[in-house]
C-alpha positions as CSV (number, residue, x, y, z in Angstrom):
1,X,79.7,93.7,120.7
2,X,81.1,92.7,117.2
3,X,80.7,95.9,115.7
4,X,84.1,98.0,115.4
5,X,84.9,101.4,114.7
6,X,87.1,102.3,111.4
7,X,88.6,105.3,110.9
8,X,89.6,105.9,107.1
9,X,86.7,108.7,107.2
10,X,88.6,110.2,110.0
11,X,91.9,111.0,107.9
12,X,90.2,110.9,104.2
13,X,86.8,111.4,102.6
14,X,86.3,108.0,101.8
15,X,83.0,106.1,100.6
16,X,80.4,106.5,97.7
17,X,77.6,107.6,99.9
18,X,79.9,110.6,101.9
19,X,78.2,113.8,101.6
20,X,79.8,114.7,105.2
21,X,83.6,114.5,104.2
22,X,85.9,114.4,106.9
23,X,84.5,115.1,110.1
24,X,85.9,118.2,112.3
25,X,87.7,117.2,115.4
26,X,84.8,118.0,117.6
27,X,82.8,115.3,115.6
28,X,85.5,112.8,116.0
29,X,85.7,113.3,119.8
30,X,82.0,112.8,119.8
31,X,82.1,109.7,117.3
32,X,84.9,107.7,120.1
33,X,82.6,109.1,123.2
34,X,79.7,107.6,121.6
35,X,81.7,104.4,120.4
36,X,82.6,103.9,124.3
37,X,79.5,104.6,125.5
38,X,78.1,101.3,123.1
39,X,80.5,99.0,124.2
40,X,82.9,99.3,121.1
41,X,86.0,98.3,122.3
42,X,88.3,98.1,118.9
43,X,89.4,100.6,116.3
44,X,90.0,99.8,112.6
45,X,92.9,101.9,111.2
46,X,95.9,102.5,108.6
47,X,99.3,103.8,108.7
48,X,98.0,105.3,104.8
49,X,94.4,106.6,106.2
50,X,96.0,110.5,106.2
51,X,96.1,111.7,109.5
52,X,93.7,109.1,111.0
53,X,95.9,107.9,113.5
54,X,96.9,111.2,114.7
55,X,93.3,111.8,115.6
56,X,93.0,108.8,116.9
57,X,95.5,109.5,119.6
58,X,94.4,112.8,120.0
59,X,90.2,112.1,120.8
60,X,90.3,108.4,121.6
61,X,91.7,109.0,125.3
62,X,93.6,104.9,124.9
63,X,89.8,103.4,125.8
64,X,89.8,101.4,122.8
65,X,92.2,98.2,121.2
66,X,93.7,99.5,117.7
67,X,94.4,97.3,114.7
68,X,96.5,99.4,112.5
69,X,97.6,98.3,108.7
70,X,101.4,98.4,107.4
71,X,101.9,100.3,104.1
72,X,103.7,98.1,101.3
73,X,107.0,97.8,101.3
74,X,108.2,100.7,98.9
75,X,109.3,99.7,95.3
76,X,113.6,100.6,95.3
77,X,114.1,100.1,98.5
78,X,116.5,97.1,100.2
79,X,114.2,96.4,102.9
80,X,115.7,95.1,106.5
81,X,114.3,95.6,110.3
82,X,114.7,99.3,110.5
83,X,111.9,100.0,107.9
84,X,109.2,97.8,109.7
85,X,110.4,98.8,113.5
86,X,110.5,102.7,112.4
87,X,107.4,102.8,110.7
88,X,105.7,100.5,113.9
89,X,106.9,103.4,116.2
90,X,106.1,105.7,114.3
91,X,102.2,104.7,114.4
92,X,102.5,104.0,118.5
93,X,103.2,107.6,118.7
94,X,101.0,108.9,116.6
95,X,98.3,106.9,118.6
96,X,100.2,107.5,121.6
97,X,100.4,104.1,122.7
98,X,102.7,101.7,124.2
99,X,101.2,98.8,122.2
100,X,99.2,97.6,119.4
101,X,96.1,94.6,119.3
102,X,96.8,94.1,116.0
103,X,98.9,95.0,112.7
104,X,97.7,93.9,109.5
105,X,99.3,93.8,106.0
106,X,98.0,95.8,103.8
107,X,99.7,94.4,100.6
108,X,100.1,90.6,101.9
109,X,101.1,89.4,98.2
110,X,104.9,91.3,99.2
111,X,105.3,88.4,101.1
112,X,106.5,86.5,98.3
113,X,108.4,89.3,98.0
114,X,112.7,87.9,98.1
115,X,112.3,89.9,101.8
116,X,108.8,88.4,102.6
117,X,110.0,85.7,104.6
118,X,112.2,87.8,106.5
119,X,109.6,90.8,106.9
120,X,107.2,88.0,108.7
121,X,110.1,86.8,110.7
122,X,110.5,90.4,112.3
123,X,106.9,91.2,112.5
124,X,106.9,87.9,114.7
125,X,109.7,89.6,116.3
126,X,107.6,92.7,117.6
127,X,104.8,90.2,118.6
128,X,107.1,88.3,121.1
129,X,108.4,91.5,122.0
130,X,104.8,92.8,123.3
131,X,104.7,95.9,120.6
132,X,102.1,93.6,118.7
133,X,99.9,91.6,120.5
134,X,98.4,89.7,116.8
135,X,99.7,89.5,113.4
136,X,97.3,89.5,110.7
137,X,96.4,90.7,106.8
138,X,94.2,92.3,104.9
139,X,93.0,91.0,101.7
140,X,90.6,91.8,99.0
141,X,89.0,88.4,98.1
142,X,89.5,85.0,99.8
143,X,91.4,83.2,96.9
144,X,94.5,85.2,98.3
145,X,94.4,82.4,101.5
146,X,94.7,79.6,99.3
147,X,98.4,80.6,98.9
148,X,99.3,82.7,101.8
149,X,97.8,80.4,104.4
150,X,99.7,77.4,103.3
151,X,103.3,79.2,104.4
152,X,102.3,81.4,106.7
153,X,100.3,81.9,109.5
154,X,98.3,85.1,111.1
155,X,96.1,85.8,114.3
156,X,93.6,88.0,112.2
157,X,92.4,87.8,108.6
158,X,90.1,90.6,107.6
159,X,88.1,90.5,104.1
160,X,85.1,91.9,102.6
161,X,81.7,90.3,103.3
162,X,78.3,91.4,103.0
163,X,74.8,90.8,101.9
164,X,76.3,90.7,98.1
165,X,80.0,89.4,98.6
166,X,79.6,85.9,100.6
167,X,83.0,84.4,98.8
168,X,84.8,83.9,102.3
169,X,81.6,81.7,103.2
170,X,81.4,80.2,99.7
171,X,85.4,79.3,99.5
172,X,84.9,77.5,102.7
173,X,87.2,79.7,104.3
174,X,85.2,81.2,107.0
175,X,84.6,78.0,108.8
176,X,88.7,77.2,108.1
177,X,89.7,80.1,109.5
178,X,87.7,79.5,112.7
179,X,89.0,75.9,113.3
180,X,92.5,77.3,112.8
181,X,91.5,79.9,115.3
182,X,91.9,82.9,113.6
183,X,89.9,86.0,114.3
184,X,87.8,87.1,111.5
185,X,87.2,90.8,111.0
186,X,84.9,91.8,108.6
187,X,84.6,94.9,106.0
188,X,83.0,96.5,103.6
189,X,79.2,95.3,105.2
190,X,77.5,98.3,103.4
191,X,79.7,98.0,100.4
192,X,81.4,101.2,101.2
193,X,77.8,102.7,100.9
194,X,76.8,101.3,98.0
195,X,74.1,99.0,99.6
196,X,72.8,101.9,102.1
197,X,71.8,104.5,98.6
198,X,68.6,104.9,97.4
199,X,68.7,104.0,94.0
200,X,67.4,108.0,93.0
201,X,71.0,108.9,94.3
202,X,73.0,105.8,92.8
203,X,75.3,106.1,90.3
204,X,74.5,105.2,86.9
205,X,77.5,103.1,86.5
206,X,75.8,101.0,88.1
207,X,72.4,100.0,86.4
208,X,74.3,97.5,84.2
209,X,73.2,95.4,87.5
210,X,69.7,96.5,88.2
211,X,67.8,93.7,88.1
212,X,70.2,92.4,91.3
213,X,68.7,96.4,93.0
214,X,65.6,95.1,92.1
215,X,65.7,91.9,93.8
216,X,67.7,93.8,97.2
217,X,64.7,96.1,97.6
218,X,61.9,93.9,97.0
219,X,63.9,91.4,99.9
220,X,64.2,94.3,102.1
221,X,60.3,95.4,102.1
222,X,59.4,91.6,102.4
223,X,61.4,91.4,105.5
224,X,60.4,94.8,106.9
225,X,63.8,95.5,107.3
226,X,65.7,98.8,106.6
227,X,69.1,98.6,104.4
228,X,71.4,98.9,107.8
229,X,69.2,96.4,109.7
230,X,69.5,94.0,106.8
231,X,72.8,94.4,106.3
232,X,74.6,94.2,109.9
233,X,71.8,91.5,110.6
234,X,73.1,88.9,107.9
235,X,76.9,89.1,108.6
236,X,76.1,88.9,112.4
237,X,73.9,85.9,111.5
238,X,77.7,83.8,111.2
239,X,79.1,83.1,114.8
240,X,82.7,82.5,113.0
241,X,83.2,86.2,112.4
242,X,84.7,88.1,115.4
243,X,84.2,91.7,114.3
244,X,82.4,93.6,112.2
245,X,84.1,97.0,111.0
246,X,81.8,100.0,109.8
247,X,83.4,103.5,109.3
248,X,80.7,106.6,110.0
249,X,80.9,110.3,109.2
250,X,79.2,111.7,112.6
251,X,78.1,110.0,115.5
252,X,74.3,109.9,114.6
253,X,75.4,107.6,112.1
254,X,77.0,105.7,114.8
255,X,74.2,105.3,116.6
256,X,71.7,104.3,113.8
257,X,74.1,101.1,113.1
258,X,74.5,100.3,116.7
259,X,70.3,100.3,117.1
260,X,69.9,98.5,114.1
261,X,72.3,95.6,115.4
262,X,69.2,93.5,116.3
263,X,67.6,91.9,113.6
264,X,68.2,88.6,112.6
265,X,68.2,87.5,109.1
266,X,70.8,85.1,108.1
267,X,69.2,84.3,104.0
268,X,70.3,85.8,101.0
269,X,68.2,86.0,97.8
270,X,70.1,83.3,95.7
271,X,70.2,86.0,92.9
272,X,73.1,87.1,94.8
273,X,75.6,84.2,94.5
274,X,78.1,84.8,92.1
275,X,78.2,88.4,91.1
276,X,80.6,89.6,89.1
277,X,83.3,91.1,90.9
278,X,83.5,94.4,89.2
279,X,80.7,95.2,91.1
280,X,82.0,93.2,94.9
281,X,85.7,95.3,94.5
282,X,85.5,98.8,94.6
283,X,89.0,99.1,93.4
284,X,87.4,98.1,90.2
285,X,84.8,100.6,89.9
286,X,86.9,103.0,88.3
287,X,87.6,100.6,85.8
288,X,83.7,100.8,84.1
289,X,81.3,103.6,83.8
């Protein structure tokens, strides 16, 4: 089962196609019973994803591995051991654990920070100590690696990739990170959303790239293949990726994804490669109407 389980949706309405907000805490109960129940055996979450990981340790009943994310370090402050240790316990007992699978950076660039160095000294630390079993980071495009993979080294990357975004593929990084033995999580396979709308309900911001829509739907109805099947289908199609992370509202949603794990297409429409990444990053899509 590649398919995991995150959990920003579970702390914050999050995601351009959310009509469901955050779910109520019978829904999230459901959503981990149902996760079980599939075989999902890893959770996707933040120390910044609102009360996520309090749910999390309320509902999930400890049948799953969690990957949590470190916050930045905050701007002002001199940072040392206590900061990174506190803010680690503080997470285990929110998710009422005695340990983590994973703990990603969520702002890896800090560690070119003057306390980087020392920050990935202690995080190493917490690993030997079995508080952590992997290290890892989270970026936003692949050209981050080039830098912080030639000091540095992590159990788990995790990037975006999807039917639109194949840089990690494209930079050669996929295949480098799987000789170097590093598990590859994957994000954003439905763009948050984006790529699951029909195009009555998409925003208009978004037309500036309509003949690339165009192209997407006719591809789907040549395959006979539905947006989720086409989606989960093409990333699964690359035995170098480890997991695949998908956040859902309820657990209906759940179990569409999960049943729509089957297909196999592993080709892209080359009208794909090289988009501009305005439209790959939604933390640019605020920046253009």
């Amino acid at each position: 089962m590649k398919i995991a389980l995150g959990t920003v949706q579970l702390g914050l309405p999050y995601g351009i196609n959310n009509s469901y907000g955050v779910p109520d805490n019978q829904e999230i109960k459901q959503i981990f019973d149902v996760a079980s129940n599939l075989g999902i055996n890893l959770l996707d979450t933040a120390m910044d994803y609102g009360d996520s990981e309090i749910k999390i340790g309320e509902f999930s009943s400890n049948r799953f591995n969690i990957v949590t994310k470190l916050p930045e370090v905050p701007l002002g402050i001199k940072y040392d051991k206590s900061w990174l240790v506190e803010s680690v316990n503080s997470s285990l007992s929110k998710l009422r654990t005695n340990t983590l699978y994973g703990i990603l950076l969520h702002r890896p660039s800090q560690l070119f920070e003057p306390f980087g160095a020392k920050l990935y000294e202690d995080l190493m630390t917490l690993k030997s100590e079995k508080l952590i079993k992997k290290i890892g980071i989270s970026i936003y495009e692949p050209s981050e690696l080039d830098k912080i993979l030639a000091y540095f080294d992590f159990d788990i990357i995790q990037s975006p990739f999807n039917i639109l975004d194949n840089r990690l593929l494209t930079s050669g990084w996929l295949k480098r990170l799987n000789s170097r033995h590093v598990e590859v999580h994957i994000r954003s396979v439905f763009l948050q959303g984006l790529l699951l709308m029909d195009s009555k309900f998409r925003p208009v911001k978004f037309n500036s790239w309509e003949k690339v829509w165009v192209r997407y739907e006719n591809w789907l109805r040549e395959n006979n293949a539905t947006n989720i099947e086409a989606c989960l289908s093409y990333v699964n199609s690359f035995e170098e990726i480890n997991k695949v992370i998908v956040g859902v509202d309820n657990k209906n949603q759940l179990m569409e994804i999960v049943n729509s794990n089957t297909k196999i297409m592993n080709e892209r429409p080359f009208e794909f490669d090289g988009l501009d990444s305005r439209l790959l990053s939604p933390s640019k899509w605020n920046d253009f109407n």
